[in-house]
C-alpha positions as CSV (number, residue, x, y, z in Angstrom):
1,X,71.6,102.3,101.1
2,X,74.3,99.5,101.3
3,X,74.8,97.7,104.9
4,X,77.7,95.6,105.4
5,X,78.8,93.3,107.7
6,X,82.0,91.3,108.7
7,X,82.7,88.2,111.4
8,X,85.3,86.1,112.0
9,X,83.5,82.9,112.5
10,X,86.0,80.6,114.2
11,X,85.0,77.7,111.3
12,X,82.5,77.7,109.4
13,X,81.1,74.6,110.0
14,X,81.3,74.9,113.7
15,X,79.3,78.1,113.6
16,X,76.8,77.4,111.2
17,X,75.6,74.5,113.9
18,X,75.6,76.9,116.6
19,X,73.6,80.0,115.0
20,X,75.7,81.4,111.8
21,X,72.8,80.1,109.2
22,X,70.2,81.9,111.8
23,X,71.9,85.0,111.8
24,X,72.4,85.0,107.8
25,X,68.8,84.4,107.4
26,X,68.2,87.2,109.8
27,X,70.4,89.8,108.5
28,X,69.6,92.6,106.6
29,X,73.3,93.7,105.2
30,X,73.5,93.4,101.4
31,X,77.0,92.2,101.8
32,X,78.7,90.1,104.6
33,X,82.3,89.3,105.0
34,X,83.7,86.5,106.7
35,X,87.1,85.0,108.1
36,X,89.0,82.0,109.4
37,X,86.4,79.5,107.5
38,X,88.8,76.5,107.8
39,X,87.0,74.9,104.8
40,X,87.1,74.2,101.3
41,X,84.7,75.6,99.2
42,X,83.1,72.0,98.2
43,X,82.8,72.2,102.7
44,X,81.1,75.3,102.9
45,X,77.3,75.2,104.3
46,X,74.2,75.5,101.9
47,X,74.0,79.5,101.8
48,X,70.8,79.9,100.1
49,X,70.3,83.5,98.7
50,X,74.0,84.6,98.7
51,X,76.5,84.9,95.7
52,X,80.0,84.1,97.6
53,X,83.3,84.7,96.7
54,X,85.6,82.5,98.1
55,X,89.4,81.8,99.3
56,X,90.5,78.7,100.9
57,X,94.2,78.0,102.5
58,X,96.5,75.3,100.4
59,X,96.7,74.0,104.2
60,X,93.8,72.2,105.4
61,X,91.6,73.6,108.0
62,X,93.1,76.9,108.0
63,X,92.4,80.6,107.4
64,X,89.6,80.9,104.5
65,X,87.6,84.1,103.9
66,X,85.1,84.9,102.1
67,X,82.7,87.7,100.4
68,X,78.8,86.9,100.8
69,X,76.3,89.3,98.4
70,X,72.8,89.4,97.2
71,X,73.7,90.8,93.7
72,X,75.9,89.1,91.7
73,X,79.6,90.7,91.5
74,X,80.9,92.4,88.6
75,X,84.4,90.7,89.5
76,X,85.9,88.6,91.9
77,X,89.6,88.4,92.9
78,X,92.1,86.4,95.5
79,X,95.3,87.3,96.8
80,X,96.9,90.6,96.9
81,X,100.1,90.0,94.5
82,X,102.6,88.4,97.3
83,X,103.7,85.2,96.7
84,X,104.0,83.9,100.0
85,X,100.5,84.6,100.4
86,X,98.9,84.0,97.2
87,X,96.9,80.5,98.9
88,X,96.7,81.3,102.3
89,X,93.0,82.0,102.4
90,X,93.8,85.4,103.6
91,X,92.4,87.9,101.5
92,X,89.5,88.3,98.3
93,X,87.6,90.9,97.2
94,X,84.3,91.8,94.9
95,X,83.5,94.5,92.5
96,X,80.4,95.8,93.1
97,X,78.1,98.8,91.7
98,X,80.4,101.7,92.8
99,X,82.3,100.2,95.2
100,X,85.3,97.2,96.1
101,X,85.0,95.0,98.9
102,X,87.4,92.8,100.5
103,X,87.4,90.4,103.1
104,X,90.6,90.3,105.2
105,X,92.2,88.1,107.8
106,X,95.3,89.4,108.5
107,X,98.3,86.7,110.5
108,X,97.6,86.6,114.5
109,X,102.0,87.0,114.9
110,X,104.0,86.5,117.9
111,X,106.0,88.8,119.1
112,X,109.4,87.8,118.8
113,X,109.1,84.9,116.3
114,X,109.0,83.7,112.9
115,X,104.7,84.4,112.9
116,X,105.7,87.8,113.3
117,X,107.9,88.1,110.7
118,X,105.5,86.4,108.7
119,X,102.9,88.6,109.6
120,X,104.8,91.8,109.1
121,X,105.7,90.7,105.7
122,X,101.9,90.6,105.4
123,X,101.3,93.8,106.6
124,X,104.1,95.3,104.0
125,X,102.5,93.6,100.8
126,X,98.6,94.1,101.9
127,X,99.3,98.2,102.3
128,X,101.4,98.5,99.1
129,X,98.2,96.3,97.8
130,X,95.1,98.7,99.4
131,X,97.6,101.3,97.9
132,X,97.6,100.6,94.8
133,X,93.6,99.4,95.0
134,X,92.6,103.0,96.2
135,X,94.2,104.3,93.0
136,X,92.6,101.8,90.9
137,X,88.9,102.0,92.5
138,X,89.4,105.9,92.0
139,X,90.0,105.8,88.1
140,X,87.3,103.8,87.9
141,X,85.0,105.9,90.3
142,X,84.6,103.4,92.7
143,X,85.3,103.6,97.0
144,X,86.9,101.1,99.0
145,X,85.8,98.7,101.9
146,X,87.7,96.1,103.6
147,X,86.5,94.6,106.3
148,X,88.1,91.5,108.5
149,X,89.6,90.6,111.5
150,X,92.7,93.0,110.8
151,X,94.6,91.1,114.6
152,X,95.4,94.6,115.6
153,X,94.1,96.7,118.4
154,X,95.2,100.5,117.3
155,X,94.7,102.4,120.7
156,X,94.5,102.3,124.0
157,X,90.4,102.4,123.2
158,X,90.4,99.1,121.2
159,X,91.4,97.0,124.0
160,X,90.5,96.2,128.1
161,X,93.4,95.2,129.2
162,X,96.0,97.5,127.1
163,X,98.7,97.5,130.1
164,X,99.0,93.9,129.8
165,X,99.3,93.9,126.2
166,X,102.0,96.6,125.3
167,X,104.7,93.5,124.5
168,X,101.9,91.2,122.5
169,X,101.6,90.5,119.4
170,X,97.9,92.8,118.3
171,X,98.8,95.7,120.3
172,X,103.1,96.3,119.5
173,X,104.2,99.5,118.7
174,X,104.8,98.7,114.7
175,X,101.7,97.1,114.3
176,X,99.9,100.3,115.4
177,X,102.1,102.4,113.6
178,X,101.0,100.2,110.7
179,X,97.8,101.4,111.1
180,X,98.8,105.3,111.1
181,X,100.6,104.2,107.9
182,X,97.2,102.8,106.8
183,X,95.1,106.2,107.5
184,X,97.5,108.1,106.7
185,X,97.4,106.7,103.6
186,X,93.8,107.5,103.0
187,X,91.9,104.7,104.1
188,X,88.9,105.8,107.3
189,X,88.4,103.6,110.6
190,X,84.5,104.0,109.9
191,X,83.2,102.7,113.2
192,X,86.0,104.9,115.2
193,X,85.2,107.5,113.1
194,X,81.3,107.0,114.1
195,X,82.3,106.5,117.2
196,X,84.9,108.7,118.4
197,X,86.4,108.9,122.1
198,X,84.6,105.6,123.0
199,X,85.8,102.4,124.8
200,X,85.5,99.6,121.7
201,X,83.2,98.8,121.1
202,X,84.9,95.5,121.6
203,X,84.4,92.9,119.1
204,X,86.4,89.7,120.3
205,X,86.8,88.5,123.6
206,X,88.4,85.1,125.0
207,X,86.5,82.2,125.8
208,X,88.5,81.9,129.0
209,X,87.4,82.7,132.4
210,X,84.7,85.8,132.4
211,X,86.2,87.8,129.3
212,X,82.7,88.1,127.3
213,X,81.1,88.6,130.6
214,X,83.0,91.2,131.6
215,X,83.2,92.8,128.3
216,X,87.1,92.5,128.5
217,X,87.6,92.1,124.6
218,X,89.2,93.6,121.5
219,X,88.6,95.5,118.9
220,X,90.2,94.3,116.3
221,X,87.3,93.4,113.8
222,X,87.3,96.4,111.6
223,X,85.4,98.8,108.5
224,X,88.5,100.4,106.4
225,X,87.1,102.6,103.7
226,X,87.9,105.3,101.2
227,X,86.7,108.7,102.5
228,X,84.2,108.7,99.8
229,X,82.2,106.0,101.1
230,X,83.3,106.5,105.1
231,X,81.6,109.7,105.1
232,X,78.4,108.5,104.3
233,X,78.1,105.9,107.1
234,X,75.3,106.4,109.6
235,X,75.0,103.8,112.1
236,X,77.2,100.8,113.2
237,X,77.0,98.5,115.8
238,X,78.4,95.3,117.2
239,X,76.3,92.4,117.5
240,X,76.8,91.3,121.0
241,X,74.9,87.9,122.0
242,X,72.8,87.7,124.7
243,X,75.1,85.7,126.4
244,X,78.1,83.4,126.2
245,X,76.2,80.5,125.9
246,X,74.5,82.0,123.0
247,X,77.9,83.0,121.2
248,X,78.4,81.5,117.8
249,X,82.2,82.7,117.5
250,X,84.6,83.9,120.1
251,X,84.2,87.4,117.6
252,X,80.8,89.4,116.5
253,X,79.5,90.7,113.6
254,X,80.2,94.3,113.1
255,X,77.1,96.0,111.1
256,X,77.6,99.6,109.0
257,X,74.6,101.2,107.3
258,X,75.6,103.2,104.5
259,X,73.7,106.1,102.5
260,X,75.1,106.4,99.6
């Protein structure tokens, strides 16, 4: 059995003072991936019991992800071979017995702007990338999973308030055609796939007005994997909190159990 989870904590530091280090010490994934750290390693909190691999952004307090594990891994790596991203913080990944996982955090964008360029250039280099990774993995009998805060919404499903969002950056036509690209290309949405036909579950909301309270959120915090390993998920779930006040991040951990 190998449970994984991933959250994009909104800083590291900020979360770890409002529940993050309760949660971790709670948890019983084997293997939890985090994004948008905004810390250096040397700033990262005491994370007794975990083996992380880590990648911080050249620019301070910005981006960062990072792979926590119980077991050691085999092999660590940052970056995905583009320049332009190689220290953004964005991307790093760990061998593990029979399987590769990556922690992703792909660019937010703007539609319209430079930050969309910027993060379709992203998008461009990270398939090519999870291309070539799939092939690799495969020789070496290994699956896939990435998990992260991928920034886009890929149906009508994944969001509340899609009619609102057609023209935004997370829910444009080419970033959900990027997507198609991405499954087409082999790779398995593992909690759709679980979870077919259903409304979210929604995994980020706003902290204005009554978006958590409502449940008017985004699901944009996503398991990609190899069909291999997809097919032997059983269970996933999104770990609400109670209650706004109780939140920790503006996102919430998604959990899949594995058999494998």
């Amino acid at each position: 059995m190998l449970t994984v989870s991933t959250i994009n904590v909104n800083g590291v530091r900020a979360a770890a003072g409002k529940g993050l280090l309760n949660w971790l010490a709670a948890t019983t994934a084997d293997v939890v991936c985090l994004q948008e750290t905004r810390a250096a390693r040397g700033q990262l909190p005491e994370l007794d019991g975990w083996h992380v691999a880590f990648a911080g952004s050249a620019v301070p307090g910005r981006n960062g992800v990072a792979v926590l594990s119980r077991n050691p891994p085999e092999q660590t790596g940052t970056g995905f071979g583009v320049a332009e991203f190689a220290d953004s913080g964005r991307y790093v990944e760990v061998v593990l017995p029979g399987v590769v996982v990556g922690s992703v955090y792909l660019p937010k964008g703007d539609a319209g702007t430079s930050r969309q360029a910027e993060k379709e250039r992203f998008m461009a280099g990270f398939l090519a990338y999870l291309a070539e990774l799939r092939d690799k993995a495969a020789a070496d009998s290994r699956e896939v999973l990435v998990c992260g805060d991928w920034n886009i919404a890929h149906t009508e499903a994944d969001l509340k308030a899609w009619r609102a969002n057609l023209r935004h950056s997370g829910f444009l036509p080419e970033e959900r055609d990027w997507l198609d690209r991405l499954y087409a290309a082999g790779f398995v949405d593992v909690v759709r796939a679980l979870r077919p036909g259903e409304a979210g579950p929604y995994t980020w909301w706003s902290y204005r007005g009554r978006a958590y309270d409502n449940d008017a959120g985004w699901r944009i915090d996503l398991h990609v994997a190899t069909p291999g390993l997809a097919e032997h998920a059983r269970a996933a779930v999104v770990e609400r909190a109670d209650g706004y006040a109780t939140r920790w991040s503006d996102h919430a951990p998604v959990t899949v159990r594995y058999e494998t």
